[in-house]
Backbone as a printed PyTorch tensor [residue, N CA C, xyz], in Angstrom:
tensor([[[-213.1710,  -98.6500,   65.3860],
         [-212.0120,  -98.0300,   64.8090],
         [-211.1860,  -99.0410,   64.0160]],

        [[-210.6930,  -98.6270,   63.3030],
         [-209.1230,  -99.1830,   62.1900],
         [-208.5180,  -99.8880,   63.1930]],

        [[-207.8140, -101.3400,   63.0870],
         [-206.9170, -101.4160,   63.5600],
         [-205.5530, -102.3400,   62.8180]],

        [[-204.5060, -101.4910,   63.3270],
         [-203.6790, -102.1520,   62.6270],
         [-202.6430, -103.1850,   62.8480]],

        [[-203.0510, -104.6380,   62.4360],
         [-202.5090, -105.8180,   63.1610],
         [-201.4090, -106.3650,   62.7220]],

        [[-200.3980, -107.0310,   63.5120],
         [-199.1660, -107.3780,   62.9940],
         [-199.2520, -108.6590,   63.7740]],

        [[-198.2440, -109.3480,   62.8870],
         [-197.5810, -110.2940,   63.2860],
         [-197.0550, -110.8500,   64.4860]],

        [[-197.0540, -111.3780,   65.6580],
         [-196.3540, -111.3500,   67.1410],
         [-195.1980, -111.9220,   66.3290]],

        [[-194.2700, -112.4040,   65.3070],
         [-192.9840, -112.6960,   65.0360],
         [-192.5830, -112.0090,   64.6030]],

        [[-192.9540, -110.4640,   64.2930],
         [-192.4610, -109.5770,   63.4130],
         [-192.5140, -108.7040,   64.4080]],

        [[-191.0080, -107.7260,   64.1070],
         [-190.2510, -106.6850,   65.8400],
         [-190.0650, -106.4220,   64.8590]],

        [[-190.1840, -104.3360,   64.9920],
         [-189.4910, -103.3930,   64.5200],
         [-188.0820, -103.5130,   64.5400]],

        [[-187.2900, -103.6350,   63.2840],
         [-185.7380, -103.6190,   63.1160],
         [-185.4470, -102.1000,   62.3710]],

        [[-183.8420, -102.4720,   61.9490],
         [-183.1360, -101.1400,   61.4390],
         [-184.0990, -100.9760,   60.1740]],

        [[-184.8510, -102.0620,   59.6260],
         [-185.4460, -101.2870,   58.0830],
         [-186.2700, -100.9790,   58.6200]],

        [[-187.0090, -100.5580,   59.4260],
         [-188.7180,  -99.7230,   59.9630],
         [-189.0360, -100.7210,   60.0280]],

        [[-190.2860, -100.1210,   60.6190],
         [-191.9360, -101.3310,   61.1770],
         [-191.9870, -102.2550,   60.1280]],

        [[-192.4100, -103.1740,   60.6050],
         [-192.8570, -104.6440,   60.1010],
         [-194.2360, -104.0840,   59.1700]],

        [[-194.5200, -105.3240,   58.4300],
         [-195.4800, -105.1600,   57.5760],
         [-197.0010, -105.2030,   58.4290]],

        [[-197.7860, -104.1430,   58.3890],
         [-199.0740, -104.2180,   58.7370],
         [-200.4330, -104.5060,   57.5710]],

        [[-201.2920, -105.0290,   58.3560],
         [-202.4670, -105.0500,   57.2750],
         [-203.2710, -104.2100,   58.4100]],

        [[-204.4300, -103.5800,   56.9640],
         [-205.2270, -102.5580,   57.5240],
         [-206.7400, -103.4190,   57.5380]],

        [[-207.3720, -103.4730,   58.9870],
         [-208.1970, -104.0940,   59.0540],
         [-209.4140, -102.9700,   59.2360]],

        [[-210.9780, -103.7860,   57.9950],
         [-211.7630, -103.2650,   57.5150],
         [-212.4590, -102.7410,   58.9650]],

        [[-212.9830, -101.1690,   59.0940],
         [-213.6710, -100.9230,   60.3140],
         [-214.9110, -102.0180,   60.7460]],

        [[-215.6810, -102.1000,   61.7140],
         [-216.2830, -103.4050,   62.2540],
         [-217.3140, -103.0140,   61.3670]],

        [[-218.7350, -103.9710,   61.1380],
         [-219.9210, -103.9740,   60.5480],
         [-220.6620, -104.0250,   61.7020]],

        [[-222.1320, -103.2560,   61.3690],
         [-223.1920, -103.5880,   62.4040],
         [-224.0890, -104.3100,   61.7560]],

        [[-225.0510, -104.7200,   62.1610],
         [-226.2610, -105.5040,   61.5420],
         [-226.5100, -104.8360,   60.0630]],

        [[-226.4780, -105.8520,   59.2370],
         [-226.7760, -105.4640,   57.7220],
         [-225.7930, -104.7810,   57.1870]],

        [[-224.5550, -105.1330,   57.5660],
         [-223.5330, -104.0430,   56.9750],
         [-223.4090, -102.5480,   57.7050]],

        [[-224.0720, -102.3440,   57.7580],
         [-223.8000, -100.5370,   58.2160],
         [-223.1710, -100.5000,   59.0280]],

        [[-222.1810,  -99.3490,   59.2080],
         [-221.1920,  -99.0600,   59.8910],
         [-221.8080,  -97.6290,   60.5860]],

        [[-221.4990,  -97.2710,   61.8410],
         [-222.0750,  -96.1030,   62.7510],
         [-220.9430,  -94.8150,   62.7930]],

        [[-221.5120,  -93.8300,   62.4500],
         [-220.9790,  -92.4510,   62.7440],
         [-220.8850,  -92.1010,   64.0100]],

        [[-219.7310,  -91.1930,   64.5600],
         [-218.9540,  -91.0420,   64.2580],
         [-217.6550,  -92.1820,   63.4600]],

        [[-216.8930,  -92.3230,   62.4760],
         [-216.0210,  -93.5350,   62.2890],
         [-214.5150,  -93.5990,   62.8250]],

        [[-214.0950,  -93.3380,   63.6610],
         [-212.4810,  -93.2700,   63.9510],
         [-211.2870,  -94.3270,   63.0020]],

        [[-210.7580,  -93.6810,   62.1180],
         [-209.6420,  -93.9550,   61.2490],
         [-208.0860,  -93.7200,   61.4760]],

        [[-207.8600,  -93.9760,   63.1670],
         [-206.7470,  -93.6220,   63.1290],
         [-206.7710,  -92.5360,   63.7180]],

        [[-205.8610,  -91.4140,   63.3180],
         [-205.9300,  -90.1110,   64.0800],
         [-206.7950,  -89.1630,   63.3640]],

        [[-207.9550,  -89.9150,   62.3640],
         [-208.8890,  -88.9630,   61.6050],
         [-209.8540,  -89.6800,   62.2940]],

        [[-210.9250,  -88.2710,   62.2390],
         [-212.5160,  -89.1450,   63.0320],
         [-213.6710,  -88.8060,   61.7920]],

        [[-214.3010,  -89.3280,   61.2980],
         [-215.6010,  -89.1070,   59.9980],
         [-216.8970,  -88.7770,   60.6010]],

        [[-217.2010,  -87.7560,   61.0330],
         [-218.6430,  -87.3550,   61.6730],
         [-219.7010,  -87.4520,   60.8070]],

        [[-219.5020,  -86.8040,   59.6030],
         [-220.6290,  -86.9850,   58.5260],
         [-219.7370,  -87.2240,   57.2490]],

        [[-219.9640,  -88.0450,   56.3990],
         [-220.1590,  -88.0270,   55.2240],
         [-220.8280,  -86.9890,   53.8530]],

        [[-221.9470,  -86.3420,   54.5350],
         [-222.9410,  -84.8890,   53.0980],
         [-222.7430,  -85.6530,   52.2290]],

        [[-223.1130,  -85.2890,   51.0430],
         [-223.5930,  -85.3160,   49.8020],
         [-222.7710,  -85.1290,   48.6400]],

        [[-222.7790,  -86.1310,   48.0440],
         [-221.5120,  -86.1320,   46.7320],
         [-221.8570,  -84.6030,   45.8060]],

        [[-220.7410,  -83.7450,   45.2670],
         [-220.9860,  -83.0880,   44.7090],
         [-219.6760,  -82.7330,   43.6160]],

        [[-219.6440,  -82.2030,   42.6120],
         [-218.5680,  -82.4110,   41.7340],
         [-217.6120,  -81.4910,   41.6990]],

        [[-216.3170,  -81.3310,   41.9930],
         [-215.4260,  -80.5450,   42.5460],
         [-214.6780,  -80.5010,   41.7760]],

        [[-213.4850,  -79.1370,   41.4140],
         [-212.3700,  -79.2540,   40.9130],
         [-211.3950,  -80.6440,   41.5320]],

        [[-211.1340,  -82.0730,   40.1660],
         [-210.2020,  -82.9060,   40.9410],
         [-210.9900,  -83.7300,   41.8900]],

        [[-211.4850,  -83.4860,   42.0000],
         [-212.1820,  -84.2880,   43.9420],
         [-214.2550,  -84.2380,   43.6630]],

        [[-214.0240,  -85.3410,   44.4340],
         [-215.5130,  -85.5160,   44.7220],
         [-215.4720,  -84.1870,   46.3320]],

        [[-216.5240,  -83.1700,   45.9540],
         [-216.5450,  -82.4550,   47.3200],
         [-218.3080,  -82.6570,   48.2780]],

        [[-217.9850,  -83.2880,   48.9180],
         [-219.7880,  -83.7560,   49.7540],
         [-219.8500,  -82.6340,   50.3580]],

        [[-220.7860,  -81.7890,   50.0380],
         [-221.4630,  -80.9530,   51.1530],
         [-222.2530,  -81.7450,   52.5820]],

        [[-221.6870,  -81.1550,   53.3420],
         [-221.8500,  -81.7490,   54.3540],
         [-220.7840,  -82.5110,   55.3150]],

        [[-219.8950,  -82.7990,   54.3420],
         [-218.9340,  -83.9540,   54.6000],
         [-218.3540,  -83.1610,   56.2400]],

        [[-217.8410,  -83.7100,   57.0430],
         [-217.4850,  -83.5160,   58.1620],
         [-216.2510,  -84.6490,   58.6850]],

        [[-215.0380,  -84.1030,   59.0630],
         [-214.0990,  -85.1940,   60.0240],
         [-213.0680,  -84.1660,   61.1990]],

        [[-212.5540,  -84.9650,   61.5780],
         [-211.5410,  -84.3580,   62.7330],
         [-210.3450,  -85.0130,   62.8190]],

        [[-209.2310,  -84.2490,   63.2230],
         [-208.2180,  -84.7710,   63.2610],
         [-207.1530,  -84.1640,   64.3530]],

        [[-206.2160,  -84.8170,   65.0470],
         [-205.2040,  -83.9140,   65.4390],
         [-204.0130,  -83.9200,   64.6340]],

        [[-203.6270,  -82.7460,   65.0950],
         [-202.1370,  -82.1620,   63.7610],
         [-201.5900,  -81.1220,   64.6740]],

        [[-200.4000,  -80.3360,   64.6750],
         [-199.6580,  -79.1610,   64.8130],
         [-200.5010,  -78.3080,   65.4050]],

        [[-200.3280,  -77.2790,   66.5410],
         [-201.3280,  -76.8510,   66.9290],
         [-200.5610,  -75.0280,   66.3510]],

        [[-201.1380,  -74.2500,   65.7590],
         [-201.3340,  -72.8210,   65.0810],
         [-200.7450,  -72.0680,   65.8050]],

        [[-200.9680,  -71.8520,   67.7920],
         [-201.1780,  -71.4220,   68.7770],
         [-199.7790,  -71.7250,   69.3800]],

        [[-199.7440,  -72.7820,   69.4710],
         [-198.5670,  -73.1130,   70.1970],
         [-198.3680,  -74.2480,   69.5020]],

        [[-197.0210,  -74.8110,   68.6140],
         [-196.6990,  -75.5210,   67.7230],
         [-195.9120,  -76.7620,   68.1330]],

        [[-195.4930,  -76.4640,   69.5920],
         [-194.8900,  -77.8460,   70.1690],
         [-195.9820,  -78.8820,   70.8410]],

        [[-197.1590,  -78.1280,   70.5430],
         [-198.2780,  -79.2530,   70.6270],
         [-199.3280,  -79.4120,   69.9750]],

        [[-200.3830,  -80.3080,   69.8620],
         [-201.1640,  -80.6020,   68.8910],
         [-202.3830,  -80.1740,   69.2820]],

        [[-203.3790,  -80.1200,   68.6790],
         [-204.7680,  -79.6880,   68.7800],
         [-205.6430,  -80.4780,   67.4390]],

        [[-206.9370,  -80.7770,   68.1590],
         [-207.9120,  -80.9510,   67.6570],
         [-208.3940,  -79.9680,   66.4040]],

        [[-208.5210,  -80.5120,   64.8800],
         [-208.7390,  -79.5250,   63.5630],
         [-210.2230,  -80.7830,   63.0080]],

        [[-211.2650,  -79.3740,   62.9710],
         [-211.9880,  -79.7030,   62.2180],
         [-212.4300,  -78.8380,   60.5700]],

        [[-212.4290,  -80.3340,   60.2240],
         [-212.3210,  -79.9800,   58.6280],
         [-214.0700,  -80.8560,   57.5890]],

        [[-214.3650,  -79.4040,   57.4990],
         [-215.8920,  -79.4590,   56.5040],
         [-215.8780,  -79.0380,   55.2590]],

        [[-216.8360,  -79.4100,   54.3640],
         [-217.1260,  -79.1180,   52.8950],
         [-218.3950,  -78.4750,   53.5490]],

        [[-218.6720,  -77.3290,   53.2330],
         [-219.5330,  -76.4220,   53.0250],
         [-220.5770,  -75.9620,   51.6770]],

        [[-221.9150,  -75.4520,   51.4680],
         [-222.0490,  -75.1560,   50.3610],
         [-221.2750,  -74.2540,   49.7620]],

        [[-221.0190,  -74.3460,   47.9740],
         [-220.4010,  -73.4840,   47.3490],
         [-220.1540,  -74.0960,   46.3480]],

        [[-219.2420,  -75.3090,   46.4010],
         [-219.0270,  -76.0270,   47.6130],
         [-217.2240,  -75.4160,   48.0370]],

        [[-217.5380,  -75.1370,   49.2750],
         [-215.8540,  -74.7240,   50.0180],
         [-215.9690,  -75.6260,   51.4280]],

        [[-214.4920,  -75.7690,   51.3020],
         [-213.8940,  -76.1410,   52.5510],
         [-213.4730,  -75.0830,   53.4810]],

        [[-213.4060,  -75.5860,   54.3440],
         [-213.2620,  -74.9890,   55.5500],
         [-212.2780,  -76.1150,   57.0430]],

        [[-211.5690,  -75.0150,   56.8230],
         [-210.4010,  -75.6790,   58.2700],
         [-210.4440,  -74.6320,   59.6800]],

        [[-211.0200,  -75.7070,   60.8860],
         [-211.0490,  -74.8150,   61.7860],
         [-210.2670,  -75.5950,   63.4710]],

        [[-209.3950,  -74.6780,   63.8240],
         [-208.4620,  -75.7090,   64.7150],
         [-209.1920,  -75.2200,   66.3830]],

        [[-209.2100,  -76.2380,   67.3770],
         [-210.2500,  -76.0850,   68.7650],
         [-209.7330,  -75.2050,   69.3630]],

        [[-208.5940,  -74.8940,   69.4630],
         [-207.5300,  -73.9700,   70.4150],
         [-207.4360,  -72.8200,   69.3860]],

        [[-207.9700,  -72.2780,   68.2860],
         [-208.6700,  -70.9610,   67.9280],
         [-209.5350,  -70.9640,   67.0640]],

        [[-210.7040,  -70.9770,   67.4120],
         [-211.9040,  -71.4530,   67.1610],
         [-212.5470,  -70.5140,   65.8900]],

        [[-211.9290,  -69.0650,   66.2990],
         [-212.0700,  -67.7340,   65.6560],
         [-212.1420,  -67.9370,   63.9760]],

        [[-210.4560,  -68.3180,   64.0740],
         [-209.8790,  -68.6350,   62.8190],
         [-210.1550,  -69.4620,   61.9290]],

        [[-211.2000,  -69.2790,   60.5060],
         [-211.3400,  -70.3230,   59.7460],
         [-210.8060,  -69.9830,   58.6960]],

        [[-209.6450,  -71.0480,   58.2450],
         [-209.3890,  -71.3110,   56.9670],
         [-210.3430,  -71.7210,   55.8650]],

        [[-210.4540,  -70.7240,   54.8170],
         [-211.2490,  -71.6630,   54.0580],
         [-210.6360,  -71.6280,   52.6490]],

        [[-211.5890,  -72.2430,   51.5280],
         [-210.7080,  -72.3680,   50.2460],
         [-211.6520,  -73.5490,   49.1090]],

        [[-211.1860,  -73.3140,   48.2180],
         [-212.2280,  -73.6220,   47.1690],
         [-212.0150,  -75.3750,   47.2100]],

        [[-210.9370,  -75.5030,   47.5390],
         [-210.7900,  -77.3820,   47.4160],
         [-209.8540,  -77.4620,   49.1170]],

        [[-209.8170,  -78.8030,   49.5560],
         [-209.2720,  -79.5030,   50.7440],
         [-207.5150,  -79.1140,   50.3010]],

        [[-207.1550,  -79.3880,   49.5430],
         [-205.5380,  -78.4530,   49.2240],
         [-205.3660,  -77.5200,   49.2520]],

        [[-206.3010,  -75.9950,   49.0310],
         [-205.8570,  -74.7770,   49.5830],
         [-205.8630,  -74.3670,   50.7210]],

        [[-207.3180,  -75.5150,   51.3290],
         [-207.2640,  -75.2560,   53.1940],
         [-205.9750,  -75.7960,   53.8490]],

        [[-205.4620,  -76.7110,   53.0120],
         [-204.6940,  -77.4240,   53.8340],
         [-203.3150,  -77.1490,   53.3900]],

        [[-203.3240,  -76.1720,   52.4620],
         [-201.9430,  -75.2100,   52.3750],
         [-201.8540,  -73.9880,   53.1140]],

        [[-203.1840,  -73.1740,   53.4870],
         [-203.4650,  -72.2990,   54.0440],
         [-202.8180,  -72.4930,   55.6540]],

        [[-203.4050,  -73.8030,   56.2870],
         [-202.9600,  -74.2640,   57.4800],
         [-201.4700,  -74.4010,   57.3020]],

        [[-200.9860,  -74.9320,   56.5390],
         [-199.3170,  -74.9010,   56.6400],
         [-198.6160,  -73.7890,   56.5960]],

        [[-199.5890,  -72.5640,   56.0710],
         [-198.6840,  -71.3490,   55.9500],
         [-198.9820,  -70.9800,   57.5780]],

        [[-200.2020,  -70.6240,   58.1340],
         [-200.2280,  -70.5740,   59.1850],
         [-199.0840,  -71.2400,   60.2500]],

        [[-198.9580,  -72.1860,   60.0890],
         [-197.8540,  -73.3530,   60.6430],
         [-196.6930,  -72.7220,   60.8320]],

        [[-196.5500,  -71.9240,   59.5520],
         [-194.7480,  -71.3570,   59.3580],
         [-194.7270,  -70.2130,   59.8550]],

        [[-196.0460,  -69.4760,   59.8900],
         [-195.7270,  -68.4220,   60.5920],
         [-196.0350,  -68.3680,   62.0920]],

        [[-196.5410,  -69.3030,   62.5410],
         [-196.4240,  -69.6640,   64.0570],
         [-195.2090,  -69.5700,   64.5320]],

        [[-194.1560,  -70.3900,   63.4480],
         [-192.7750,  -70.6550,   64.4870],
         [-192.2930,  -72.2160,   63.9640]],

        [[-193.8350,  -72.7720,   63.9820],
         [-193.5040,  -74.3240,   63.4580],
         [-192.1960,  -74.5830,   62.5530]],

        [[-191.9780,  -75.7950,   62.2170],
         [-190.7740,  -76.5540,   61.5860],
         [-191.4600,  -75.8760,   59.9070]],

        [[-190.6720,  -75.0270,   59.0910],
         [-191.6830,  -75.3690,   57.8980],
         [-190.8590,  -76.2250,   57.0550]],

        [[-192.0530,  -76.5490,   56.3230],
         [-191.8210,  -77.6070,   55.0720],
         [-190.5390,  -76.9790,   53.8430]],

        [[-189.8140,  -77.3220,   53.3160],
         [-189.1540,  -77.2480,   52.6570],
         [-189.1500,  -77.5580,   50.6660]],

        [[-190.6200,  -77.9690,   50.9160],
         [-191.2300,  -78.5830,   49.8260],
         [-192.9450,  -77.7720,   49.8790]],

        [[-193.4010,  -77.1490,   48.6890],
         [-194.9760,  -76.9950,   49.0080],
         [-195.6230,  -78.5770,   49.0590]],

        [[-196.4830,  -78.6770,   49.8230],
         [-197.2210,  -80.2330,   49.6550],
         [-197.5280,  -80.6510,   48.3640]],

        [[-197.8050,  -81.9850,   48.2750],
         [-197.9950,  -82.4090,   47.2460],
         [-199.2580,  -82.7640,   46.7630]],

        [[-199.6410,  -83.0360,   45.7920],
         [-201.0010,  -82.3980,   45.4300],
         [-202.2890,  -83.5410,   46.1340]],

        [[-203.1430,  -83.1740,   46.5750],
         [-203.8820,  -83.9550,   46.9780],
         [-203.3640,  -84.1330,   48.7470]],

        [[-202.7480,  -83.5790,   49.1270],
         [-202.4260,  -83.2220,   50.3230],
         [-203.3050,  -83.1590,   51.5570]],

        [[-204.5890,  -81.8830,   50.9020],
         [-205.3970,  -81.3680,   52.0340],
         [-206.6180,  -82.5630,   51.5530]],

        [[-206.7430,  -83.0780,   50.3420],
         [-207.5380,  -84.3580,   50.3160],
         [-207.1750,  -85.3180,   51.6780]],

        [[-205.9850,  -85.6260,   51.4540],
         [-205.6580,  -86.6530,   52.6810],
         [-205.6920,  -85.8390,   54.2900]],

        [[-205.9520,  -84.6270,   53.9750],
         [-205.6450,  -84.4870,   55.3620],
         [-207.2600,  -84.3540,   56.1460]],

        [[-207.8930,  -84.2730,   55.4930],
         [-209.7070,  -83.7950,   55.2400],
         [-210.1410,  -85.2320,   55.6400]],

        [[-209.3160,  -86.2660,   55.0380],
         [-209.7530,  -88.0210,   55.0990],
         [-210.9010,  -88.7270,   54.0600]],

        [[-210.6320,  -87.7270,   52.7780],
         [-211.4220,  -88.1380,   51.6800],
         [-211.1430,  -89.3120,   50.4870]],

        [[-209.5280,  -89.4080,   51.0690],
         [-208.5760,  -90.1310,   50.3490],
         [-208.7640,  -91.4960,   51.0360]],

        [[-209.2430,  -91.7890,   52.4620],
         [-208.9090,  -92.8870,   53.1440],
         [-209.7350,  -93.8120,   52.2070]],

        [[-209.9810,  -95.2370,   51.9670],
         [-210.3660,  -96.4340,   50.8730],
         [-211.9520,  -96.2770,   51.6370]],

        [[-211.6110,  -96.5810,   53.1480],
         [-213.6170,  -96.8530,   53.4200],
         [-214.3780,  -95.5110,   53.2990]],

        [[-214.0840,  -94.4550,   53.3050],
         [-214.1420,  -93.3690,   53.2780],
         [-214.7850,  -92.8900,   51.6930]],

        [[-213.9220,  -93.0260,   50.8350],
         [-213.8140,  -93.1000,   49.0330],
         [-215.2030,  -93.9860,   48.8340]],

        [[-214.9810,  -95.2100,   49.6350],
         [-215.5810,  -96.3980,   48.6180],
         [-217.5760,  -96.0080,   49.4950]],

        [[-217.4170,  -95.4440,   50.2730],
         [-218.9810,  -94.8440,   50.8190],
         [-219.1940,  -93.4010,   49.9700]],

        [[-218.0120,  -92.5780,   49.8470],
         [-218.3570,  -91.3370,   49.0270],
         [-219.0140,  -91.9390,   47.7170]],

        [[-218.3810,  -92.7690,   47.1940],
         [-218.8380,  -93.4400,   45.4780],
         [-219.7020,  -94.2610,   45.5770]],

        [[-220.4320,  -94.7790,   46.4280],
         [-221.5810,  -95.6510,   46.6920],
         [-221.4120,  -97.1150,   46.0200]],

        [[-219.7630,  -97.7470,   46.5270],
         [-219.5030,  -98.5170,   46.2370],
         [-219.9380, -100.1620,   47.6180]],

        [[-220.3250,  -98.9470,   48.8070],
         [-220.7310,  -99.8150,   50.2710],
         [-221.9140,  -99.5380,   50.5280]],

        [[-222.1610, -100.5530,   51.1300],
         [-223.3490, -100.6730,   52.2240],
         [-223.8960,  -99.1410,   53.1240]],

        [[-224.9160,  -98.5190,   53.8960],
         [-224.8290,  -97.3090,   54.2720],
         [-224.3450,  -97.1820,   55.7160]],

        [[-224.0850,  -96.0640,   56.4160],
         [-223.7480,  -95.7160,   57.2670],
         [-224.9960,  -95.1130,   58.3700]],

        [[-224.8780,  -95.5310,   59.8060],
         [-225.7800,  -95.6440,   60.4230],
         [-224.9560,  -94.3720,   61.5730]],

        [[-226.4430,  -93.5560,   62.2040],
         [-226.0120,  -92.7530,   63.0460],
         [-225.9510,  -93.4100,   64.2790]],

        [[-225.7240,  -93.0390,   66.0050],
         [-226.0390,  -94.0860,   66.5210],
         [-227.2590,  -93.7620,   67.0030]],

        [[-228.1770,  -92.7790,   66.7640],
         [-229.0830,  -92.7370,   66.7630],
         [-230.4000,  -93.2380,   66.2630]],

        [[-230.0950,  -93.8450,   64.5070],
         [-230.4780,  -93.8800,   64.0070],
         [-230.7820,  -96.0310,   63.9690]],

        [[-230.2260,  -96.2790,   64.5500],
         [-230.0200,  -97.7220,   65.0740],
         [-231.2560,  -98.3810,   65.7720]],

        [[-231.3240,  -99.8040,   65.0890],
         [-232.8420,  -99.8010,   65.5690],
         [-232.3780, -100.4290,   66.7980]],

        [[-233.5460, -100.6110,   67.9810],
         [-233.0960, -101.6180,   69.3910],
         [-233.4370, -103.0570,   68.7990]],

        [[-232.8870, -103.7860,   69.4690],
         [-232.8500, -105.1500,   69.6760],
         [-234.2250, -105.2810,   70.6990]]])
């Protein structure tokens, strides 16, 4: 997983958190990095297949998880999984109603779709519609190691299955 390291001389004061650097997820032999990838409170199960999207690279296949606001009951969070499907569409589906899939032609309508849901739960709503590229970041297509494997700018990604033994 990501981790994010600070300074031991640097304490949260009145201006916010201290400066962090974002350290690169670990390497396995030859570079490759192993699926599932944990980024924080996003998890990357699959990566799929680059494909050309309104705005956005959309991978069929692509797969991550995240927790966020839960639909159901809004003073707590739940597990949301979020896929690129053929079409290519996205699709938002939260663990605590499994029923319910959001879907939508790009990662910003799923992930406006979920916010309307949100408001009509009860949740806090937004006061602003999101801003564009929103359900990109919320999908985890936006994250840098994430981007820079979608564009085949890295080394490949290993299942842990797929790992040879020592």
């Amino acid at each position: 997983p990501a981790t994010i390291l600070t300074s031991p001389e640097d304490a949260s004061g009145p201006a916010g958190p201290p400066p962090a650097i974002l350290r690169p997820p670990p390497c396995r032999r030859g570079g490759a990095l192993t699926l599932p990838l944990a980024l924080g409170p996003l998890t990357v199960h699959g990566l799929g297949v680059g494909s050309a999207g309104p705005g956005a690279i959309l991978p069929v296949g692509f797969r991550s998880t995240r927790l966020f606001t839960s639909t159901r009951r809004p003073g707590r969070r739940c597990l949301y999984t979020c896929r690129v499907v053929a079409g290519p569409r996205c699709e938002i589906v939260s663990e605590d109603d499994p029923g319910r899939v959001l879907v939508g032609p790009t990662p910003d309508v799923c992930h406006g779709r979920l916010l309307q849901a949100l408001g009509e739960a009860g949740a806090r709503p937004r006061a602003m519609p999101p801003a564009p590229g929103a359900g990109d970041d919320f999908f985890g297509l936006t994250h840098p190691a994430v981007r820079r494997f979608l564009q085949g700018e890295a080394r490949t990604f290993l299942r842990p299955e797929e790992e040879e033994e020592d």
